[in-house]
RONU-379539 format. One record per residue (C-alpha): x, z, y; residue number from 0. Coordinates in nm, 2 decimals, decimal comma. Layout:
BEGIN
SITE;X;Z;Y;NUM
...
//
This chain:
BEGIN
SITE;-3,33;-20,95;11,30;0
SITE;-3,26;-21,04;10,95;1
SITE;-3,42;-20,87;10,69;2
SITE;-3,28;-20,64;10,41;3
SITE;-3,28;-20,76;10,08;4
SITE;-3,23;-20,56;9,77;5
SITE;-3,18;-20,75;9,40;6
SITE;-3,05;-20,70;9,03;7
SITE;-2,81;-20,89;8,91;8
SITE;-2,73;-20,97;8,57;9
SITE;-2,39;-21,06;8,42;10
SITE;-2,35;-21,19;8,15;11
SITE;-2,10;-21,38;7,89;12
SITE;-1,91;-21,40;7,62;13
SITE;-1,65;-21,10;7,50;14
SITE;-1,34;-21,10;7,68;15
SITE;-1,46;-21,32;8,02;16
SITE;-1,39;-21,09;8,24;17
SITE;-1,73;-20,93;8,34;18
SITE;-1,61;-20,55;8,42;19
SITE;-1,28;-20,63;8,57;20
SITE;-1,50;-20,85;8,80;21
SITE;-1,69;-20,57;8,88;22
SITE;-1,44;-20,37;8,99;23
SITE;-1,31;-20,63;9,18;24
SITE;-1,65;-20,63;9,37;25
SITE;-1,69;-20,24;9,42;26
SITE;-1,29;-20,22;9,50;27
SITE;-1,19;-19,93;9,29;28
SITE;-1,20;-19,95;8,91;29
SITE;-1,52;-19,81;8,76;30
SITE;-1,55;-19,98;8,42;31
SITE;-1,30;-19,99;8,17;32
SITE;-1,14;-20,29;8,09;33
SITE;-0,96;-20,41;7,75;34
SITE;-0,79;-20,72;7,63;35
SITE;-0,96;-20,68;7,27;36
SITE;-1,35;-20,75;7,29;37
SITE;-1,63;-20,58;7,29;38
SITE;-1,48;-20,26;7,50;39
SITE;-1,85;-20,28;7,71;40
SITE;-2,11;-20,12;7,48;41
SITE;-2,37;-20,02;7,75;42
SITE;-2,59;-20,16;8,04;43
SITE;-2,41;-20,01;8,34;44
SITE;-2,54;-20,07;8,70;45
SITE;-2,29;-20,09;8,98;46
SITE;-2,43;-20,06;9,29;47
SITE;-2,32;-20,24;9,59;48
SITE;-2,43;-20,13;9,93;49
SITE;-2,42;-20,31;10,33;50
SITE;-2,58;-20,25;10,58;51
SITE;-2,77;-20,56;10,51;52
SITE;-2,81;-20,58;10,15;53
SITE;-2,76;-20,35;9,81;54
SITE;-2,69;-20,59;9,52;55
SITE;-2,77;-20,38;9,21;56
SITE;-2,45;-20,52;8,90;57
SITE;-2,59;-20,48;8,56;58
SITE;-2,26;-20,52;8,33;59
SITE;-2,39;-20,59;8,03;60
SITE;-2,18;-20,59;7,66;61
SITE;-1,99;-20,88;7,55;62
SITE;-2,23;-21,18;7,39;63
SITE;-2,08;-21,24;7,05;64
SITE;-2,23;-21,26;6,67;65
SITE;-2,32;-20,97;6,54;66
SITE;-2,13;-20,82;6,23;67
SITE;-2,25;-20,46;6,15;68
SITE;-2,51;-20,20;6,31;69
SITE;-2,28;-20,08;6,62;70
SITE;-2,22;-20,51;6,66;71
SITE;-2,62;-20,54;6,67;72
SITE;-2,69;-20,24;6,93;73
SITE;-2,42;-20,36;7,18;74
SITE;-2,61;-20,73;7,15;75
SITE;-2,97;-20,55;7,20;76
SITE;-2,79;-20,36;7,53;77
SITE;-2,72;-20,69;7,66;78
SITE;-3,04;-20,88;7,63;79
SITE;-3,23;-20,63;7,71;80
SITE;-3,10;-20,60;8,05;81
SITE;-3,22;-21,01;8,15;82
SITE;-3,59;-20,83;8,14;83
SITE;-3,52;-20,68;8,47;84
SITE;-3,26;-20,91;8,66;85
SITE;-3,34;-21,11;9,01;86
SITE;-3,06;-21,30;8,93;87
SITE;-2,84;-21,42;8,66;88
SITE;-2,43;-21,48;8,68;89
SITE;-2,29;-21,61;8,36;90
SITE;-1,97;-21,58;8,30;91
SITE;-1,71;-21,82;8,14;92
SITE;-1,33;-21,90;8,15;93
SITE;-1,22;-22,21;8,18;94
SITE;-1,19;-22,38;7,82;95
SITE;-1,24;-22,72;7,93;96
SITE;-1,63;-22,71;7,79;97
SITE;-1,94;-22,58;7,69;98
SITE;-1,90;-22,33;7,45;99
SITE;-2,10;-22,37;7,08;100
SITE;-2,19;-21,98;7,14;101
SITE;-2,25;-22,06;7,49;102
SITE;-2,47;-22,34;7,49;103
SITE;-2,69;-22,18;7,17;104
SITE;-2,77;-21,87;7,46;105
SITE;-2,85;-22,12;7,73;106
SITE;-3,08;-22,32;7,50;107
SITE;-3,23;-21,97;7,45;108
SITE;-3,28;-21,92;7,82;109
SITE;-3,49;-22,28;7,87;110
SITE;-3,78;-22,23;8,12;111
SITE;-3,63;-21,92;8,31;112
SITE;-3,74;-21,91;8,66;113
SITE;-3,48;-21,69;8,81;114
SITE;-3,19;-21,83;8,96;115
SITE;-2,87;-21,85;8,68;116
SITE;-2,53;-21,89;8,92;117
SITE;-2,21;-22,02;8,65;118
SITE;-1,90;-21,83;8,69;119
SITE;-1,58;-21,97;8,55;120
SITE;-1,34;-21,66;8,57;121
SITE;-0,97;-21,66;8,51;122
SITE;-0,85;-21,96;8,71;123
SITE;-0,54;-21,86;8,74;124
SITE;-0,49;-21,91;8,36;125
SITE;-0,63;-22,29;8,38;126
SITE;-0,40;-22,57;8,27;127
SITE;-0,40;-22,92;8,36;128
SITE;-0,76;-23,04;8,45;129
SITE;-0,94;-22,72;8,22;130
SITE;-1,10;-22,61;8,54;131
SITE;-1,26;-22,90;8,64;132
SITE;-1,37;-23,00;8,32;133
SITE;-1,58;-22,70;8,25;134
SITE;-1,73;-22,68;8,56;135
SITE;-1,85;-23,04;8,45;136
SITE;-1,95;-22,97;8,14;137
SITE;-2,16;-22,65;8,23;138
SITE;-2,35;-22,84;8,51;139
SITE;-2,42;-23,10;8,30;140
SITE;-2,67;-22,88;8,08;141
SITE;-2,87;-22,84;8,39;142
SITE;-2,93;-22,45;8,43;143
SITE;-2,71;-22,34;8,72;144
SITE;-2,79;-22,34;9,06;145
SITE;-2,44;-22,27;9,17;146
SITE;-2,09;-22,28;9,04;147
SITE;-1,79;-22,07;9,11;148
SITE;-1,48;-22,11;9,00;149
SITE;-1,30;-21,71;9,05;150
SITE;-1,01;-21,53;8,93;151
SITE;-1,12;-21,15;8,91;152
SITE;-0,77;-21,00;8,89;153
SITE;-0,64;-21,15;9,19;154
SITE;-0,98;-21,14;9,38;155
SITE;-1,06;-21,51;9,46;156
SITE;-1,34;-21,59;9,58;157
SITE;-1,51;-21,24;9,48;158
SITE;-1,68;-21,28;9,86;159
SITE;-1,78;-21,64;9,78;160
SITE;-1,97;-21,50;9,53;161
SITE;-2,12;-21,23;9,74;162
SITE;-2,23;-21,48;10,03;163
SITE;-2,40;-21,69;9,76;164
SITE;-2,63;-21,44;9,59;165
SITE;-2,78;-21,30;9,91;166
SITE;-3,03;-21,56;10,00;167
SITE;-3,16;-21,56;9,61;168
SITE;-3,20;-21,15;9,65;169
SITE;-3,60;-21,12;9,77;170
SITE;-3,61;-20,88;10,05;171
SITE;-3,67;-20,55;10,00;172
SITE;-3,58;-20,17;10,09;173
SITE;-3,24;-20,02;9,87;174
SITE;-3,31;-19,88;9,55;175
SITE;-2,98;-19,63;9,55;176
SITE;-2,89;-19,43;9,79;177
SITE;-2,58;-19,57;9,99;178
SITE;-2,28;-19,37;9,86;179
SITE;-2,39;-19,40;9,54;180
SITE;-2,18;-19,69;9,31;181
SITE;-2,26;-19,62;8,97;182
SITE;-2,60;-19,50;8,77;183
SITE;-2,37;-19,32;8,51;184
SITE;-2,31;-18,96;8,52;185
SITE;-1,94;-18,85;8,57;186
SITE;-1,90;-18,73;8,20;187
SITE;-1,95;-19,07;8,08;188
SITE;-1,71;-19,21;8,34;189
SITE;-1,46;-18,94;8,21;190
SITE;-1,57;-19,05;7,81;191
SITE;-1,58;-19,43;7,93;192
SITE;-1,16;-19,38;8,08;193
SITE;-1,06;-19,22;7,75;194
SITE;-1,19;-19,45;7,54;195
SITE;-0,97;-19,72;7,72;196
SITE;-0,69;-19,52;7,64;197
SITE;-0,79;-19,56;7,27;198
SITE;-0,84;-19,93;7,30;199
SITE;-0,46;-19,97;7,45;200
SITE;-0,32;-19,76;7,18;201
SITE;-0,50;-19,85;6,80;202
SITE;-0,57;-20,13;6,66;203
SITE;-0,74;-20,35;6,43;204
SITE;-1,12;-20,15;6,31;205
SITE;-1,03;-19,82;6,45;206
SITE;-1,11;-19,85;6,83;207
SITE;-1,44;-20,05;6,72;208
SITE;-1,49;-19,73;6,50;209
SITE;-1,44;-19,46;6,81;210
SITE;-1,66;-19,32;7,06;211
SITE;-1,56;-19,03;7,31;212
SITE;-1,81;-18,75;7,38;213
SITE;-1,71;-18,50;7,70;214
SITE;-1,83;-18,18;7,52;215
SITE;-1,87;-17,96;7,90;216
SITE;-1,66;-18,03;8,23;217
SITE;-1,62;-17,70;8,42;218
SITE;-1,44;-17,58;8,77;219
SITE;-1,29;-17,31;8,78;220
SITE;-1,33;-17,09;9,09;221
SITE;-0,90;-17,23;9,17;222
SITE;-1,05;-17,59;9,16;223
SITE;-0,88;-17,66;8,83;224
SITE;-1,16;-17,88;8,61;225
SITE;-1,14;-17,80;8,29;226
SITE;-1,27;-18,08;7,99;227
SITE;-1,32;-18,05;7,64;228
SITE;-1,39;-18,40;7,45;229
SITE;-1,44;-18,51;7,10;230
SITE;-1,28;-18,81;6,98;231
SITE;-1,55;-18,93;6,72;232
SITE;-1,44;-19,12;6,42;233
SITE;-1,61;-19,23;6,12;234
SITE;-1,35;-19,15;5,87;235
SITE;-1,03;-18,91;5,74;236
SITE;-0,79;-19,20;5,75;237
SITE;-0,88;-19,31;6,12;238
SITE;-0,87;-18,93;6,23;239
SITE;-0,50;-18,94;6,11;240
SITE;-0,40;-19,24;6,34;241
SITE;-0,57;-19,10;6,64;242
SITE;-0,35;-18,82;6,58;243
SITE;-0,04;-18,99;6,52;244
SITE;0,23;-18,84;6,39;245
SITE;0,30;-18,43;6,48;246
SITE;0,00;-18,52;6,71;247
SITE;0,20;-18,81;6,90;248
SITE;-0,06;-19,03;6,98;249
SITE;-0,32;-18,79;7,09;250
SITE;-0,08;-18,63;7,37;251
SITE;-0,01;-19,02;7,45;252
SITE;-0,36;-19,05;7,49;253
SITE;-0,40;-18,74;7,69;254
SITE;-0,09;-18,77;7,95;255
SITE;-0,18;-19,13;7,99;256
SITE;-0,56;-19,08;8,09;257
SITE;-0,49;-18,72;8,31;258
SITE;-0,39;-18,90;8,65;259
SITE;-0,73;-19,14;8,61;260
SITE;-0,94;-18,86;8,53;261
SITE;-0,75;-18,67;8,81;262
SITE;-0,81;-18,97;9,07;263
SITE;-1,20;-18,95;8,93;264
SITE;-1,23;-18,62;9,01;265
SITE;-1,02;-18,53;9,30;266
SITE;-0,90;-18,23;9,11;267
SITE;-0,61;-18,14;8,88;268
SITE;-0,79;-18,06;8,55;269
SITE;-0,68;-17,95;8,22;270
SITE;-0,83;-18,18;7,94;271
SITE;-0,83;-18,08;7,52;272
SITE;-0,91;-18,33;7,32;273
SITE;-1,04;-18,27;6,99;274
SITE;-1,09;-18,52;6,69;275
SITE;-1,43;-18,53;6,47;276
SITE;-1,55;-18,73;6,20;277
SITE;-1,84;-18,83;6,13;278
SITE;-1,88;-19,03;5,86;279
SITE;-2,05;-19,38;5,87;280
SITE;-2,13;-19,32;6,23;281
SITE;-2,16;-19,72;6,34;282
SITE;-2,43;-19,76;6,12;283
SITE;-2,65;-19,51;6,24;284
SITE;-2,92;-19,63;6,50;285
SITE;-2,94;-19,23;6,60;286
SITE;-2,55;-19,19;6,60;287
SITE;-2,47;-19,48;6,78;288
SITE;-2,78;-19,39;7,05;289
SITE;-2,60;-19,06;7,13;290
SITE;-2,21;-19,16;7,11;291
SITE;-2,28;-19,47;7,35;292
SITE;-2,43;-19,32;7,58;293
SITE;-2,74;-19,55;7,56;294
//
């Protein structure tokens, strides 16, 4: 009879890989938000998958970038500080033909780990000419992968490749979660977490880098109806107004968009207010940033 095995796994990579929408590709329902524009990951947030035969515990870490202000230098700390913990490592790259510069400095960083580090090269379906093959080259040339996988998380290739490889480098071992349970996160943050998607797809430029969402209470009411209060958090007058929008345009865009998520979350109709709040200089505040990411 083969034995359970239980492990956490690490992944990591560059802003914009595709790190959370391959998560949800794993879990098969969407439980990270995903953006276009980088850095919408500010938080270590464990997914947990569950078989009878094995619970593989996803730490999606925040996008590895340079550093450019306070908020910049948290999300980094979040994402090294998760490697302290991980059986395994999956780093994640798409497939620009070669090694990174930003890349290969973090893998030069990681000389003389021990646990296994498996190369992802993500987005396939967006590879031209011989792009694929060449950076799968490249990265196995620098000698710190056990395994390579080429993937395309939005169409869910080879997300079970992936899968069958990691379980015999997970040591054996009884499950940490219990099995129904997907995501460490309480469902407040979830509910934060899907509107502040909505206010990636909408602003632009510094304001969704300047925004956080706190869920203020959640309540049922005794017809089912959930009722939720949150605070859009900004750090200044000007950014408040374009939240806003015109005659309050953007905020009920914001609102009617995110409802039937929320709603799909729950498995309730709910009624949601959304308030706007400043607070000035917020991103470059250690305490601020603590509390309105949900660190």
């Amino acid at each position: 009879m083969a034995k359970h095995r239980t492990g956490i796994v690490g992944v990591l990579g560059q802003t914009n890989v595709g790190k959370s929408t391959f998560l949800n590709a794993v879990m098969g329902e969407k439980l990270l938000i995903t953006s276009p524009k980088p850095q919408a990951t500010r938080n270590r947030i464990r997914c947990i998958y569950t078989t009878d035969d094995e619970q593989i515990v996803f730490v999606d870490t925040p996008g590895l970038h340079r550093p450019h202000n306070q908020l910049s230098r948290h999300i980094l700390r979040e994402a090294f500080r998760s490697l302290r913990e991980l059986d395994v490592i999956l780093y994640m790259v798409a497939p620009w033909g070669s090694v990174s510069n930003y890349d290969r400095t973090v893998l030069e960083s990681l000389d003389g780990e021990e646990r296994p580090i498996i190369l992802l090269v993500n987005k396939i379906d967006t590879a031209r000419g011989n792009a694929l093959e060449e950076t799968l080259l490249d990265y196995d040339r620098t000698g710190k992968f056990r395994e390579l996988i080429p993937i395309s998380a939005t169409e869910g290739k080879n997300i079970d490749e992936v899968l069958r490889t990691l379980r015999p480098y997970l040591p054996n071992g009884p499950a940490l979660f219990p099995a129904d349970l997907k995501i460490d996160r309480p469902t407040e943050f979830l509910v934060a977490e899907l509107i502040r998607e909505k206010v990636f797809a909408v602003t632009f430029q510094e304001v969704p880098y300047k925004t956080a969402v706190l869920v203020k209470w959640m309540h049922e009411r005794d017809d089912g109806l959930v009722e939720i209060r949150a605070d859009i958090v900004v750090d200044s007058k000007s950014h408040k107004g374009i939240i806003i929008g015109t005659q309050g345009k953007l905020i009920k865009r914001i609102g009617s968009s995110v409802r039937p998520q929320i709603e799909a979350l729950l498995g309730a109709h709910i009624y949601l207010e959304l308030m706007v709040k400043i607070r000035r200089g917020w991103t470059k505040d250690e305490n601020e940033i603590e509390q309105l990411s949900g660190s």
